[in-house]
C-alpha positions as CSV (number, residue, x, y, z in Angstrom):
1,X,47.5,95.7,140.3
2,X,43.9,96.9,139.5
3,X,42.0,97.2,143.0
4,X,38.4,97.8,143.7
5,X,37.4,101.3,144.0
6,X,34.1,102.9,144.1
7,X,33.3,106.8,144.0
8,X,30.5,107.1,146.2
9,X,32.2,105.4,149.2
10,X,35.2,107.6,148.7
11,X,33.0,110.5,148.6
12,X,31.1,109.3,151.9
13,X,34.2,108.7,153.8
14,X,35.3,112.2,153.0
15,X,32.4,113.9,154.3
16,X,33.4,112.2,157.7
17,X,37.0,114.0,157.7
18,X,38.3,116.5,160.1
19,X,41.1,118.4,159.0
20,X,42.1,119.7,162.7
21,X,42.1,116.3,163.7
22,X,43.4,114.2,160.8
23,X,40.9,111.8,161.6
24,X,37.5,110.5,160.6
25,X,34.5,110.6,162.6
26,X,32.3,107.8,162.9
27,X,29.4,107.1,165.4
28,X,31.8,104.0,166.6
29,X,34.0,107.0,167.0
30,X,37.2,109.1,165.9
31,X,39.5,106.4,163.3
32,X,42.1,107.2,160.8
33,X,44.4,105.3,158.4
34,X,47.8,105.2,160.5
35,X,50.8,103.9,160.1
36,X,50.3,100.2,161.4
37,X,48.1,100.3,158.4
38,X,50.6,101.7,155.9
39,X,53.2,98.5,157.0
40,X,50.3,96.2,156.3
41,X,48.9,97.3,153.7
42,X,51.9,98.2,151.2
43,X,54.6,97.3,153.3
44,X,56.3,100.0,153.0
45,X,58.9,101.6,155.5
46,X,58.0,103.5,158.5
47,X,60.8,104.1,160.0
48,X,64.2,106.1,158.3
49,X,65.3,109.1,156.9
50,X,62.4,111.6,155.8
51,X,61.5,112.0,151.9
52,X,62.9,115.5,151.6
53,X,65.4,117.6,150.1
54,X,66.4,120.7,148.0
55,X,63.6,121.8,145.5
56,X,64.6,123.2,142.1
57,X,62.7,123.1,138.5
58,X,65.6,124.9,136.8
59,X,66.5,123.2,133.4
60,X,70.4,122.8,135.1
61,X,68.6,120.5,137.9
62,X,66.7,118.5,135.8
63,X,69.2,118.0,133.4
64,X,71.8,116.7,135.7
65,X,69.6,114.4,137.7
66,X,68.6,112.8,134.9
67,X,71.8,112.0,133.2
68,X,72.9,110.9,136.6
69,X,70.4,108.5,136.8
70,X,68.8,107.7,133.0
71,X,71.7,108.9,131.1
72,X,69.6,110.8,129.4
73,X,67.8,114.4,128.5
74,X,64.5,114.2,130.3
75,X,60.6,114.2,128.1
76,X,58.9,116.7,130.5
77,X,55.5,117.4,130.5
78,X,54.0,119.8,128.8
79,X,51.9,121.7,131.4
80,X,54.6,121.9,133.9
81,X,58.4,121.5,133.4
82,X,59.2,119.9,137.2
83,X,57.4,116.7,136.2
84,X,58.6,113.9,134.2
85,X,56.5,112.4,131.6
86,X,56.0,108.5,133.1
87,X,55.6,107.0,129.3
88,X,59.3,107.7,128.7
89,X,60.4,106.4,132.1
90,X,58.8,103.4,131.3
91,X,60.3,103.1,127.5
92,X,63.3,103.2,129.9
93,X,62.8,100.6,132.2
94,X,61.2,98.4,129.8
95,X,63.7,98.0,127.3
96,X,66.7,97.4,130.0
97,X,68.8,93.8,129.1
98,X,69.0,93.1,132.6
99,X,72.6,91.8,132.2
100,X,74.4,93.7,134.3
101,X,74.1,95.4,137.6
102,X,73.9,98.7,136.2
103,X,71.3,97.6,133.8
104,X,69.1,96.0,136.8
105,X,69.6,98.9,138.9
106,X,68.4,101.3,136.1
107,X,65.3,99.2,136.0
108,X,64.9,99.5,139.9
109,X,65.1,103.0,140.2
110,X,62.6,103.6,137.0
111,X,59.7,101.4,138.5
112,X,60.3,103.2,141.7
113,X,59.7,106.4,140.1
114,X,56.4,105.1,138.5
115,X,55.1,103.7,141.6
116,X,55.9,107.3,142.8
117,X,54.1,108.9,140.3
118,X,51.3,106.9,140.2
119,X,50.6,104.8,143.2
120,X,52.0,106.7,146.4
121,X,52.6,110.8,145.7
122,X,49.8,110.8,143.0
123,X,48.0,114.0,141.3
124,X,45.1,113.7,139.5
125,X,46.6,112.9,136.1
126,X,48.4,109.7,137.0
127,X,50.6,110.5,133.5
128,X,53.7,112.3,135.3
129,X,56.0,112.1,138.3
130,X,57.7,115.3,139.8
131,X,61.4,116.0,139.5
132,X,62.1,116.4,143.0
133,X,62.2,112.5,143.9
134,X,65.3,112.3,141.5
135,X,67.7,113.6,143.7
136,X,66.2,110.0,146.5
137,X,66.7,107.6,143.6
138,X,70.4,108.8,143.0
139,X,72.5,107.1,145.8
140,X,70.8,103.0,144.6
141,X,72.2,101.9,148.4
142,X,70.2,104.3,150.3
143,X,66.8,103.9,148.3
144,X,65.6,102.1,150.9
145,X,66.4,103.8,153.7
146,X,63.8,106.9,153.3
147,X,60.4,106.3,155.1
148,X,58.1,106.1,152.1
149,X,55.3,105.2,154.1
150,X,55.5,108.0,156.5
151,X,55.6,110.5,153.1
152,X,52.4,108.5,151.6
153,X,50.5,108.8,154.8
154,X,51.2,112.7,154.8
155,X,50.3,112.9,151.1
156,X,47.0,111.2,152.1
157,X,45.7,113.6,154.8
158,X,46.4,116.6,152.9
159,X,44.9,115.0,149.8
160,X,41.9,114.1,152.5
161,X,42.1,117.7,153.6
162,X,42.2,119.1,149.7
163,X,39.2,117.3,149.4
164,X,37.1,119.0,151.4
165,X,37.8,122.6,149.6
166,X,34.4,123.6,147.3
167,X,36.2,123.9,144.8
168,X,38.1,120.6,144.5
169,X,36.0,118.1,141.7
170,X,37.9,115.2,141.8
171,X,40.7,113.7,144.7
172,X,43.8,112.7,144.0
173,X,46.4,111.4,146.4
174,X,47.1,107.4,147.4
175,X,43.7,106.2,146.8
176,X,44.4,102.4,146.3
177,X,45.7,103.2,150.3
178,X,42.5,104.5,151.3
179,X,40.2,101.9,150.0
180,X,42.1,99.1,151.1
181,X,41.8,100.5,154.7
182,X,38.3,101.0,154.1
183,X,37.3,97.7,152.9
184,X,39.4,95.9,155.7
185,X,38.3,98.0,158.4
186,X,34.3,98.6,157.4
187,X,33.8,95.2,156.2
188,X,30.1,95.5,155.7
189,X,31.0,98.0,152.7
190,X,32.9,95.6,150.9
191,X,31.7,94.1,147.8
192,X,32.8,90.2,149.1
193,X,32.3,88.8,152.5
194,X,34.9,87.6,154.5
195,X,35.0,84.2,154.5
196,X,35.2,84.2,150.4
197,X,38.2,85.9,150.5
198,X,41.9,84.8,150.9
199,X,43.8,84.5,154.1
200,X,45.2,88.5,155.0
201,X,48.7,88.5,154.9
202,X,51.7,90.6,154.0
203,X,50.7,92.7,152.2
204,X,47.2,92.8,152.7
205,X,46.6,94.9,149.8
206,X,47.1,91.9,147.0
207,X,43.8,90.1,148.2
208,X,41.7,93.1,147.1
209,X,43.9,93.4,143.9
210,X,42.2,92.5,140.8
211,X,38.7,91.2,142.3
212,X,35.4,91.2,140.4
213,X,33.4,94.1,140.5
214,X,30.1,93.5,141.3
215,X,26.4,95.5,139.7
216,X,25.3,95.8,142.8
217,X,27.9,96.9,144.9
218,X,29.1,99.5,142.3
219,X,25.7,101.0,141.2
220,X,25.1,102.3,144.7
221,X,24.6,105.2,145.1
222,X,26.6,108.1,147.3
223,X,23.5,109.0,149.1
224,X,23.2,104.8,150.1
225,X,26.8,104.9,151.3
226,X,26.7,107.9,153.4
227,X,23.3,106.7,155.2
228,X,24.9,103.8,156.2
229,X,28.3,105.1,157.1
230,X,26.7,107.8,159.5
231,X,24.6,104.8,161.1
232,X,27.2,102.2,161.2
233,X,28.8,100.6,164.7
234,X,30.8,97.5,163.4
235,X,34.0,98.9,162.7
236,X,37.8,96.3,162.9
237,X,39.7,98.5,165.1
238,X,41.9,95.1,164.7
239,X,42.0,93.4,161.2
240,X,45.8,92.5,161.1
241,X,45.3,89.8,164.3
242,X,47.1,87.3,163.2
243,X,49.5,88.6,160.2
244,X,52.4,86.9,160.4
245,X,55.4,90.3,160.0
246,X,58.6,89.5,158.5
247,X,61.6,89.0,160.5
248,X,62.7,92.0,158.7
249,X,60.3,94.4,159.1
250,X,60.0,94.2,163.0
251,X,61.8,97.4,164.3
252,X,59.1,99.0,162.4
253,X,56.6,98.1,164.9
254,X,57.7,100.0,166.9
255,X,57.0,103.0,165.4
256,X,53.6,101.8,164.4
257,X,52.2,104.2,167.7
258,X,54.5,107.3,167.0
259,X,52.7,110.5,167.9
260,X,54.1,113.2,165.4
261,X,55.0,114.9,162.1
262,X,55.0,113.1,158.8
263,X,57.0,114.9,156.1
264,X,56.8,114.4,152.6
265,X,59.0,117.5,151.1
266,X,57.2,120.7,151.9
267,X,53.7,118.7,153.6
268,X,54.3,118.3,157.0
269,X,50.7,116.6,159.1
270,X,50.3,115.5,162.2
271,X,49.9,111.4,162.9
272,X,47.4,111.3,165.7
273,X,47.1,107.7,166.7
274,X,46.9,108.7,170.3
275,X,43.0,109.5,169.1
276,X,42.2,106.6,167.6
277,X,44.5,103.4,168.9
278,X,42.6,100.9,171.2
């Protein structure tokens, strides 16, 4: 899916985060991208077993994991030999029969790793995905039983907080995450009103997947963005009124107001929705 991204509202939103607080702060006050927005917005788990484990780039590792899982050596990149080149993982999954259950879980756990690499725990080259999720993908039955959204919301505040250095030039991190909870939640920043768009539902990312982009909206400059950010009072401390949850996907909403720790390997960041929740 192709979503609608623009560089100077990124770069006005980050101007507005508070690393102590993992927040941002707006004149309608403190907000942040929490994990009520995570299940609406990707859908994806909340609630299970952390996304960690034992981290080790040695050739042996590698090696093993991957004929566990590909049956095969592993194409590594060439700038760093813990990550996986995604082109060859997707040689992989393309080229799968599908006729069998091995064959369908092969496919499973290679589009998994892809949306790792270049959706959720993205760096800035979009081309790779590290090793360490190999060991997660292993075990097909327990795939699903990691909280992946908990682990993408971590890898977004410190990406957030990354962002902020003087040195950093670009941002990486979950960024289709990010501007989907900006356009939902700062509506008069979006590019369509409204009305013109579909009905939200699960997941609320698809009806900002693959719109038009429009002159106007993306020739405005940072400097536009930020004034009107800073002087903004309309913000949707609600937009999911009204979404319709999946029988399924219930017993995570409970966990939706969780004050804690979110772990994604060796990142660990606090969720403060006590600051922000109305």
């Amino acid at each position: 899916m192709g979503f609608i991204r623009h560089s100077g509202l990124l770069s006005a939103l980050v101007k507005r985060w508070k690393p102590e607080t993992n927040s941002f702060v707006l004149l309608a006050g403190e907000v942040t991208v929490t994990l009520e927005d995570m299940l609406h917005i990707f859908i994806l788990s909340i609630d299970g077993e952390v996304v960690a484990g034992w981290i080790d780039s040695n050739q042996d590792f590698l090696f093993n994991h991957s004929m566990a899982i590909f049956g095969s050596k592993p194409v590594m990149s060439s700038s760093s030999k813990s990550y996986i080149k995604l082109s060859w993982v997707r040689h992989i999954r393309d080229t799968q029969p599908l006729d069998t259950w091995d064959s369908v879980q092969l496919y499973v756990r290679c589009h998994i790793l892809c949306l790792l690499g270049t959706t959720l725990f993205t760096d800035k080259s979009t081309s790779c995905a590290h090793a360490r999720y190999l060991p997660l993908l292993q075990n097909f039955e327990q795939i699903g039983t990691y909280s992946w959204g908990s682990a993408t919301l971590a890898h977004l505040y410190r990406s957030l907080c990354r962002a902020l250095r003087y040195d950093c030039k670009e941002m990486d991190g979950p960024l289709d995450l990010l501007f989907v909870w900006e356009l939902e939640q700062i509506p008069f920043l979006a590019p369509i009103p409204r009305h013109q768009l579909a009905p939200a539902k699960i997941s609320v990312a698809r009806r900002w997947s693959n719109r038009p982009r429009y002159n106007a909206w993306t020739s405005r400059k940072a400097a536009s963005v930020r004034h009107d950010i800073d002087y903004m009072k309309e913000f949707m401390f609600r937009p999911y009124l009204g979404i319709i949850i999946p029988a399924e996907l219930h017993h995570h909403l409970d966990v939706c107001d969780t004050v804690g720790p979110l772990v994604l390997f060796e990142c660990v960041e606090w969720h403060p929705v006590d600051r922000v929740i109305r």
